[in-house]
mmCIF file as Biopython writes it, N, C-alpha, C and O atoms, coordinates in Angstrom:
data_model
#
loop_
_atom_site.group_PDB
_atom_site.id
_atom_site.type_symbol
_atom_site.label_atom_id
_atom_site.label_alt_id
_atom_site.label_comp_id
_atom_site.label_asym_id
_atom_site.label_entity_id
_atom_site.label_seq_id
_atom_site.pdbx_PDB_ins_code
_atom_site.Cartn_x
_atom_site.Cartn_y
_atom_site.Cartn_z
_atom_site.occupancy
_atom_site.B_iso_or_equiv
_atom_site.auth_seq_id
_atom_site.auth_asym_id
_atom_site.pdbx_PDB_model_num
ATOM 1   N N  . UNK A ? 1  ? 69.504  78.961 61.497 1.0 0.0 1  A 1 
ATOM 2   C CA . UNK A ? 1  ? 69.122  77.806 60.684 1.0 0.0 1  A 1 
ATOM 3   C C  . UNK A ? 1  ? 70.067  77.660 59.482 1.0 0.0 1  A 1 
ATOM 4   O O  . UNK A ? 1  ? 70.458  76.559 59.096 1.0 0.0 1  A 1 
ATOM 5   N N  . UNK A ? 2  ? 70.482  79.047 58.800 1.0 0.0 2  A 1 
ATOM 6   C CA . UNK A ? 2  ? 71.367  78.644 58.085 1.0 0.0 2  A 1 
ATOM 7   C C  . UNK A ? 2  ? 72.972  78.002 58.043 1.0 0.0 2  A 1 
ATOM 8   O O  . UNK A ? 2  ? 73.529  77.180 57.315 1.0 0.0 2  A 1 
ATOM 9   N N  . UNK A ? 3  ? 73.434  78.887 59.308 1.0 0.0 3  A 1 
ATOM 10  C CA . UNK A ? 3  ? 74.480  78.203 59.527 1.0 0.0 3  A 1 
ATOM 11  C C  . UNK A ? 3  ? 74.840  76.370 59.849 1.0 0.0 3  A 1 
ATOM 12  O O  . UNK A ? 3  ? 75.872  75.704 59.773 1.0 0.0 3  A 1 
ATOM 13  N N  . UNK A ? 4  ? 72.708  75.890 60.411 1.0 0.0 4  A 1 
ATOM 14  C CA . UNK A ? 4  ? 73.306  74.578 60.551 1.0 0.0 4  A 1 
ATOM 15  C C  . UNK A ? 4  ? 73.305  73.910 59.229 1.0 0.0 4  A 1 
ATOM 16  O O  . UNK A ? 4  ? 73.588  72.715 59.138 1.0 0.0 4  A 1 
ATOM 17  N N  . UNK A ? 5  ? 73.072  74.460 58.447 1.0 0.0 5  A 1 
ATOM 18  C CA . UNK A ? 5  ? 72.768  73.548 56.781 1.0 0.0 5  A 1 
ATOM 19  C C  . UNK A ? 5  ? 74.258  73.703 56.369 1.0 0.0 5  A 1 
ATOM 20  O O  . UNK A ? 5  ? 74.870  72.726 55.938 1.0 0.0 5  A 1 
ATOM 21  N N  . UNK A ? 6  ? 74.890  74.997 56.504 1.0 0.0 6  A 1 
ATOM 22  C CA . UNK A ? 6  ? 76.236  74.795 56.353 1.0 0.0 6  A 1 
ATOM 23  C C  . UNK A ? 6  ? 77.364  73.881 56.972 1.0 0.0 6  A 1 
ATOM 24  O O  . UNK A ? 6  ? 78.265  73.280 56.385 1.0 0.0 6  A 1 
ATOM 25  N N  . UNK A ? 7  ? 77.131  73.927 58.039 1.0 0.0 7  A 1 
ATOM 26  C CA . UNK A ? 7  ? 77.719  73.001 58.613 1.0 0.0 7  A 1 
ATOM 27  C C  . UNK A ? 7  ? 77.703  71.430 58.602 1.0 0.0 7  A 1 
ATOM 28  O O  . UNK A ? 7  ? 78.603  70.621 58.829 1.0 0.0 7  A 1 
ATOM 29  N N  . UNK A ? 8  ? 76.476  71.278 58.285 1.0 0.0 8  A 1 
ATOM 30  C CA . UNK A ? 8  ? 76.386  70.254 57.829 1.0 0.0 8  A 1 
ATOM 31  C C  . UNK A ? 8  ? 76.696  69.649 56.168 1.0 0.0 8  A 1 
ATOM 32  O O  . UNK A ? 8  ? 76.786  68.523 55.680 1.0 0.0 8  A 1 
ATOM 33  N N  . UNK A ? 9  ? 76.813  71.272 55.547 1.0 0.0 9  A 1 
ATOM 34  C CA . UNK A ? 9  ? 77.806  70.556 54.306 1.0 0.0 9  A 1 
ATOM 35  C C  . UNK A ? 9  ? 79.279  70.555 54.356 1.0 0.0 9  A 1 
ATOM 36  O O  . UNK A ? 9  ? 80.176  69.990 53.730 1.0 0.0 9  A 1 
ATOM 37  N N  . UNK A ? 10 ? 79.213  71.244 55.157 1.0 0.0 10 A 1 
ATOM 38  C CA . UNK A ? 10 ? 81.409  71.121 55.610 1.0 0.0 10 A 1 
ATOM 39  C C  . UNK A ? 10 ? 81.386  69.833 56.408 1.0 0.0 10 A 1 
ATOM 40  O O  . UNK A ? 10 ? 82.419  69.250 56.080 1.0 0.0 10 A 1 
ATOM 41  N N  . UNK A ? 11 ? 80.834  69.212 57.151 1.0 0.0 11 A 1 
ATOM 42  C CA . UNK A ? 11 ? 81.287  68.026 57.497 1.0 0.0 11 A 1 
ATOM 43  C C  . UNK A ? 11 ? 81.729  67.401 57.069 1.0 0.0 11 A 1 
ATOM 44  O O  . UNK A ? 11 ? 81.900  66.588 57.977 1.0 0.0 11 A 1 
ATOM 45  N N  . UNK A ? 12 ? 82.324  66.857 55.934 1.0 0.0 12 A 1 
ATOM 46  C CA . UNK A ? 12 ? 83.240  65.922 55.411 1.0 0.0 12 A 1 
ATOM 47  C C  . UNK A ? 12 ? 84.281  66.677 54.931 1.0 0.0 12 A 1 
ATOM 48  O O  . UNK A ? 12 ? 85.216  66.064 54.415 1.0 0.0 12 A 1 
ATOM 49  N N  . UNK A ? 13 ? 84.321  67.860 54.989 1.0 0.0 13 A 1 
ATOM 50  C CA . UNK A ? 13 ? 85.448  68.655 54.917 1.0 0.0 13 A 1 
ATOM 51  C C  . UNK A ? 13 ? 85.964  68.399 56.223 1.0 0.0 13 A 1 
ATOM 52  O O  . UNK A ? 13 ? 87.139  68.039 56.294 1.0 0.0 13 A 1 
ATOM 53  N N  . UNK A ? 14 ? 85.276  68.525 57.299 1.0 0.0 14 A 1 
ATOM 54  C CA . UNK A ? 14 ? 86.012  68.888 58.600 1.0 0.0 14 A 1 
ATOM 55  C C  . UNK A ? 14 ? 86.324  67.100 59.221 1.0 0.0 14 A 1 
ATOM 56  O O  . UNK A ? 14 ? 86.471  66.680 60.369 1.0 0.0 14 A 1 
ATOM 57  N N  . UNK A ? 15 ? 86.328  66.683 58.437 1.0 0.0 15 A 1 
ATOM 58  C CA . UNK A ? 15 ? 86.509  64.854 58.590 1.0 0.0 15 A 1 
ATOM 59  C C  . UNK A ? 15 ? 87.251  64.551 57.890 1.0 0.0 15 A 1 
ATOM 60  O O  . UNK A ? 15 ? 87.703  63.429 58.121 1.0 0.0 15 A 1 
ATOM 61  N N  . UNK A ? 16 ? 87.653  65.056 57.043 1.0 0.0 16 A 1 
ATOM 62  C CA . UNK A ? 16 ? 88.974  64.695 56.166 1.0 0.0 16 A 1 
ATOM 63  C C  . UNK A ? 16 ? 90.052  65.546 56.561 1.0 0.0 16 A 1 
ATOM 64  O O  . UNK A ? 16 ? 91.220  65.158 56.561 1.0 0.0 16 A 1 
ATOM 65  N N  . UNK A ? 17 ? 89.584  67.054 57.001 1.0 0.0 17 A 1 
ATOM 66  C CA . UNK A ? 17 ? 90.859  67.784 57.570 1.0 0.0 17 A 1 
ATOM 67  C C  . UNK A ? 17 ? 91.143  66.994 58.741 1.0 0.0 17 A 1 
ATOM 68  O O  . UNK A ? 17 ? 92.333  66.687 58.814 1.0 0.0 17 A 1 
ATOM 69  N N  . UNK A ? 18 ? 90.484  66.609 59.597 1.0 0.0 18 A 1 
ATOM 70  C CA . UNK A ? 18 ? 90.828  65.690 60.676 1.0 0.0 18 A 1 
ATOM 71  C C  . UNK A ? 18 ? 91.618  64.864 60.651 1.0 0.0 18 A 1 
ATOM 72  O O  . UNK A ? 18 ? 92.699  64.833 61.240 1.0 0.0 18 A 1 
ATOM 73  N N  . UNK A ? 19 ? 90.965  63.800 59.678 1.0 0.0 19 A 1 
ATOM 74  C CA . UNK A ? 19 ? 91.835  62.504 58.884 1.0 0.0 19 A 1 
ATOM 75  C C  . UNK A ? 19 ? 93.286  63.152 58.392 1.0 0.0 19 A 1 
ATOM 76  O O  . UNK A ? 19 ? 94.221  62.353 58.348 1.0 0.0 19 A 1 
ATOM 77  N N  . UNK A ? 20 ? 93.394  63.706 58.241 1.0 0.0 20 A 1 
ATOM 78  C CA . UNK A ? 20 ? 95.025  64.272 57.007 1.0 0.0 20 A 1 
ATOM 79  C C  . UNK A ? 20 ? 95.564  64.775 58.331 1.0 0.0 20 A 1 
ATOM 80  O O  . UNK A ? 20 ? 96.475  64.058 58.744 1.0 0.0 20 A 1 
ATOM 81  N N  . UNK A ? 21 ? 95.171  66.134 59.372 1.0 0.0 21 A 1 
ATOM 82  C CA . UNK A ? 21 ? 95.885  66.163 60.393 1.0 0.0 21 A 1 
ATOM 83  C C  . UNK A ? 21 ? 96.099  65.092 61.315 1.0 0.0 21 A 1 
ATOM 84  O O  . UNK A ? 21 ? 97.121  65.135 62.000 1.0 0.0 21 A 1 
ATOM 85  N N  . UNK A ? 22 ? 95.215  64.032 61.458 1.0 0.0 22 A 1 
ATOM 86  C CA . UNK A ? 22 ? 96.149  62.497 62.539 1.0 0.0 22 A 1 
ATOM 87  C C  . UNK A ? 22 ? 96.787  62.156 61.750 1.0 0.0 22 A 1 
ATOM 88  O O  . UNK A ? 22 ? 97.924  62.189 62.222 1.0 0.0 22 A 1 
ATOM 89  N N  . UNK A ? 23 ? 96.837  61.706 60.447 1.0 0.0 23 A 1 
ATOM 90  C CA . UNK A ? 23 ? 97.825  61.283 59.699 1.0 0.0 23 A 1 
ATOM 91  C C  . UNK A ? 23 ? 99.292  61.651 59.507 1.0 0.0 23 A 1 
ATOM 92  O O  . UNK A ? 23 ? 100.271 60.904 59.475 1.0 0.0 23 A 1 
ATOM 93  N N  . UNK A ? 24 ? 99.193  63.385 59.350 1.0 0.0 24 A 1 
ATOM 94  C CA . UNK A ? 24 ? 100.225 64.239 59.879 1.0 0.0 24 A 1 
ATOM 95  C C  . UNK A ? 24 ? 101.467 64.124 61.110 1.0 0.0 24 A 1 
ATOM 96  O O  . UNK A ? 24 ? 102.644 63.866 61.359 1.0 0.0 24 A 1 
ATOM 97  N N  . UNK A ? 25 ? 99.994  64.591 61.685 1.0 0.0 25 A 1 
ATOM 98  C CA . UNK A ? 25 ? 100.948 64.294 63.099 1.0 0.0 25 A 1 
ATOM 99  C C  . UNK A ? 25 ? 101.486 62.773 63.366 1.0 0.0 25 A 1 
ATOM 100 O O  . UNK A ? 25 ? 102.504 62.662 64.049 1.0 0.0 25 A 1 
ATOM 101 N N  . UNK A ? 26 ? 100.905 61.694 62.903 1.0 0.0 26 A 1 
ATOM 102 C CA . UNK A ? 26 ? 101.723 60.338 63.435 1.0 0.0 26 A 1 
ATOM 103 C C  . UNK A ? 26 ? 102.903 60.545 62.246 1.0 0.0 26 A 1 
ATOM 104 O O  . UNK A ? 26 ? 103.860 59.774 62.330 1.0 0.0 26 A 1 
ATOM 105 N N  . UNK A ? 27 ? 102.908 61.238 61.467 1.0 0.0 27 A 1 
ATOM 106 C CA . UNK A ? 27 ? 104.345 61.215 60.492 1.0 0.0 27 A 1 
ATOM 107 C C  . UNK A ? 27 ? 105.300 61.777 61.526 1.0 0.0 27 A 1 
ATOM 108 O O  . UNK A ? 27 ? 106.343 61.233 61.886 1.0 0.0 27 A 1 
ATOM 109 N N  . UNK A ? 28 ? 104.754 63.087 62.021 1.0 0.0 28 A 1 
ATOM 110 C CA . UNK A ? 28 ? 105.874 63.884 62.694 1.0 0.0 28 A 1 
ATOM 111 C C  . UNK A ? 28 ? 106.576 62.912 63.804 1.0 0.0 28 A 1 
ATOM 112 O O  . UNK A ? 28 ? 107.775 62.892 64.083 1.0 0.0 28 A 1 
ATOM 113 N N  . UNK A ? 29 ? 105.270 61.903 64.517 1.0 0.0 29 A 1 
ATOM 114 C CA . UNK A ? 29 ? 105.797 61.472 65.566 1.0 0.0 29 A 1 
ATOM 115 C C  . UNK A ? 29 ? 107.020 60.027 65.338 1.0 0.0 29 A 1 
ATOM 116 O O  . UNK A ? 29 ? 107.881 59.566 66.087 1.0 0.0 29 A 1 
ATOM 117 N N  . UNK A ? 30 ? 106.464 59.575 63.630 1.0 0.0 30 A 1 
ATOM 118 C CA . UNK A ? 30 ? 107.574 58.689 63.573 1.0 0.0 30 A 1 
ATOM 119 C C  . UNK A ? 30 ? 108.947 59.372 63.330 1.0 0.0 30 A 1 
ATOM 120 O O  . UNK A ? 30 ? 110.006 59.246 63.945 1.0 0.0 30 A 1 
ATOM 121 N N  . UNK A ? 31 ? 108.590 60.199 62.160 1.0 0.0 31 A 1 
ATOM 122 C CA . UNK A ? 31 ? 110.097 61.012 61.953 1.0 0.0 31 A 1 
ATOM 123 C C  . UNK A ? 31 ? 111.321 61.451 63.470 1.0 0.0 31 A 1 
ATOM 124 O O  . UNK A ? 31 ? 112.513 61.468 63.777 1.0 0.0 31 A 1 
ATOM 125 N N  . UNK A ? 32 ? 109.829 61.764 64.042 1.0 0.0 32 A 1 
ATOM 126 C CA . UNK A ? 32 ? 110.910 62.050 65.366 1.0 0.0 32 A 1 
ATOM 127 C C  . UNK A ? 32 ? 111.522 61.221 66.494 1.0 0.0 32 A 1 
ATOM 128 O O  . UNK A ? 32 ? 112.432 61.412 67.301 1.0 0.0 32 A 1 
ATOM 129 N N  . UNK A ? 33 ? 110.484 60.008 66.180 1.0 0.0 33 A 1 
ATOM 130 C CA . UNK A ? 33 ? 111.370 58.739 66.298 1.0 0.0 33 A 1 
ATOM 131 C C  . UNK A ? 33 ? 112.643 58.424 66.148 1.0 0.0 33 A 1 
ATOM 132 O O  . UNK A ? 33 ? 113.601 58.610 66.899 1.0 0.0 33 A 1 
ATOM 133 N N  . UNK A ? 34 ? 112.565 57.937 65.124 1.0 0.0 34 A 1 
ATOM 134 C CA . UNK A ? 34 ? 113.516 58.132 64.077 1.0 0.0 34 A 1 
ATOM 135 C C  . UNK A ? 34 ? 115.060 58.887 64.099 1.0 0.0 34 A 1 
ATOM 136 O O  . UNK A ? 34 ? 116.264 58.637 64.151 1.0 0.0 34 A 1 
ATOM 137 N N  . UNK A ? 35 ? 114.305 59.740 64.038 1.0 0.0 35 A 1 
ATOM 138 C CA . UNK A ? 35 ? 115.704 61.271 64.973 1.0 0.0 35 A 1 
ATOM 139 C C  . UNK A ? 35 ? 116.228 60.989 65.913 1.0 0.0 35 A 1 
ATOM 140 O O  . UNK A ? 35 ? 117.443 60.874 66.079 1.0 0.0 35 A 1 
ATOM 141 N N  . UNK A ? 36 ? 115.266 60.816 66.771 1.0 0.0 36 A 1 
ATOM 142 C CA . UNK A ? 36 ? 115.791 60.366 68.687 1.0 0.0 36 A 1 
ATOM 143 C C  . UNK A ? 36 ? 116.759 58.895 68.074 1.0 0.0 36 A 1 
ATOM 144 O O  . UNK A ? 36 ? 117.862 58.927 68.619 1.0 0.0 36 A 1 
ATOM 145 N N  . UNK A ? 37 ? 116.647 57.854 67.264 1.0 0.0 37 A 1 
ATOM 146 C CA . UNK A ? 37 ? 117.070 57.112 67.325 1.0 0.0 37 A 1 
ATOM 147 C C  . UNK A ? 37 ? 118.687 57.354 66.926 1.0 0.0 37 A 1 
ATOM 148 O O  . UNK A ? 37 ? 119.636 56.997 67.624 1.0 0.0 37 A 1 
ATOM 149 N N  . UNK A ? 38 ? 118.774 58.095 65.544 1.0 0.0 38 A 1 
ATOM 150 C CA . UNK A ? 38 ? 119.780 58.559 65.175 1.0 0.0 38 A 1 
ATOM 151 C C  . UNK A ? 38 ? 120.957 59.542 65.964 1.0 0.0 38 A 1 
ATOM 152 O O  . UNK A ? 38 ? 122.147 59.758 65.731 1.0 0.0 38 A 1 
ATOM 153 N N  . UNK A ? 39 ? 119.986 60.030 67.031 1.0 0.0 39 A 1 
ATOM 154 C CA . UNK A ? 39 ? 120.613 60.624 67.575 1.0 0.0 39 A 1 
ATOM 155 C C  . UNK A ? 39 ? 121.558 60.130 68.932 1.0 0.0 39 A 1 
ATOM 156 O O  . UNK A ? 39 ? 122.332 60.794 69.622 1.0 0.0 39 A 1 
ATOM 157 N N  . UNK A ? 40 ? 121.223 58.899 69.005 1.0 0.0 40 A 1 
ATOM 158 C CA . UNK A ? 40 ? 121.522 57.856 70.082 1.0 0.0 40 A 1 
ATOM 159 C C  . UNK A ? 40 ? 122.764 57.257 69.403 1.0 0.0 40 A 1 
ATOM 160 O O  . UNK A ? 40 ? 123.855 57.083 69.945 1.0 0.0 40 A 1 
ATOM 161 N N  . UNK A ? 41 ? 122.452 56.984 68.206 1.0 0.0 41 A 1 
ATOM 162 C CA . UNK A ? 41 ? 122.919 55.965 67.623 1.0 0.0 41 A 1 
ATOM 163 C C  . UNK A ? 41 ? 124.504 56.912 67.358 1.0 0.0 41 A 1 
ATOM 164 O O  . UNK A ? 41 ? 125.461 56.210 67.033 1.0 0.0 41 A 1 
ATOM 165 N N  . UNK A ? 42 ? 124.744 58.352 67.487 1.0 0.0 42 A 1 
ATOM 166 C CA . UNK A ? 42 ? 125.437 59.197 67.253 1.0 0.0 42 A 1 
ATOM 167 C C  . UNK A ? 42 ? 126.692 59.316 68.653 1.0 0.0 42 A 1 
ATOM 168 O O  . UNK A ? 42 ? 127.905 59.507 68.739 1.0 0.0 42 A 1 
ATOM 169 N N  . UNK A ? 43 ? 125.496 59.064 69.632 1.0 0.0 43 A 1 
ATOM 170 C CA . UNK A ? 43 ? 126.409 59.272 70.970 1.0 0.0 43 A 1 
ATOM 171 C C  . UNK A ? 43 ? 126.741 57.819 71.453 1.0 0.0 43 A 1 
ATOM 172 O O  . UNK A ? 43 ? 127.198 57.809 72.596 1.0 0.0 43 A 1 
ATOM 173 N N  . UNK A ? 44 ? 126.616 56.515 70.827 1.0 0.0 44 A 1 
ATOM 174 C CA . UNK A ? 44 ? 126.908 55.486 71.305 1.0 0.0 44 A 1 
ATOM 175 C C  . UNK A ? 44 ? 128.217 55.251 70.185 1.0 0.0 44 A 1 
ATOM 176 O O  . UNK A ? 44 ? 129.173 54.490 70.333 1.0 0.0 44 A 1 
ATOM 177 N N  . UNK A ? 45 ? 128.035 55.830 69.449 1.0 0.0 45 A 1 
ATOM 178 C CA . UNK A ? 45 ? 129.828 55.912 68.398 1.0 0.0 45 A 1 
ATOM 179 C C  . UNK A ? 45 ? 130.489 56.823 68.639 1.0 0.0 45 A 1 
ATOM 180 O O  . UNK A ? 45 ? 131.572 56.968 68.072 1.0 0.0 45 A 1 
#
């Protein structure tokens, strides 16, 4: 019983760590965009 009272006060902890890691990761995935592009853009000069 206690652990569910806890858990239920970390929930918006574990909803914002959520939120900040998708946020994260779509950075990584533009950056690496990005890269791949540069890196094209390297072998077409």
């Amino acid at each position: 019983m206690k652990h569910k009272k806890r858990n239920k006060r970390n929930l918006p902890m574990l909803i914002a760590a959520s939120v900040i890691a998708c946020s994260f990761f779509l950075v990584l995935v533009m950056i690496g965009f990005e890269w791949q592009k540069s890196i094209i853009d390297q072998f077409y000069l």
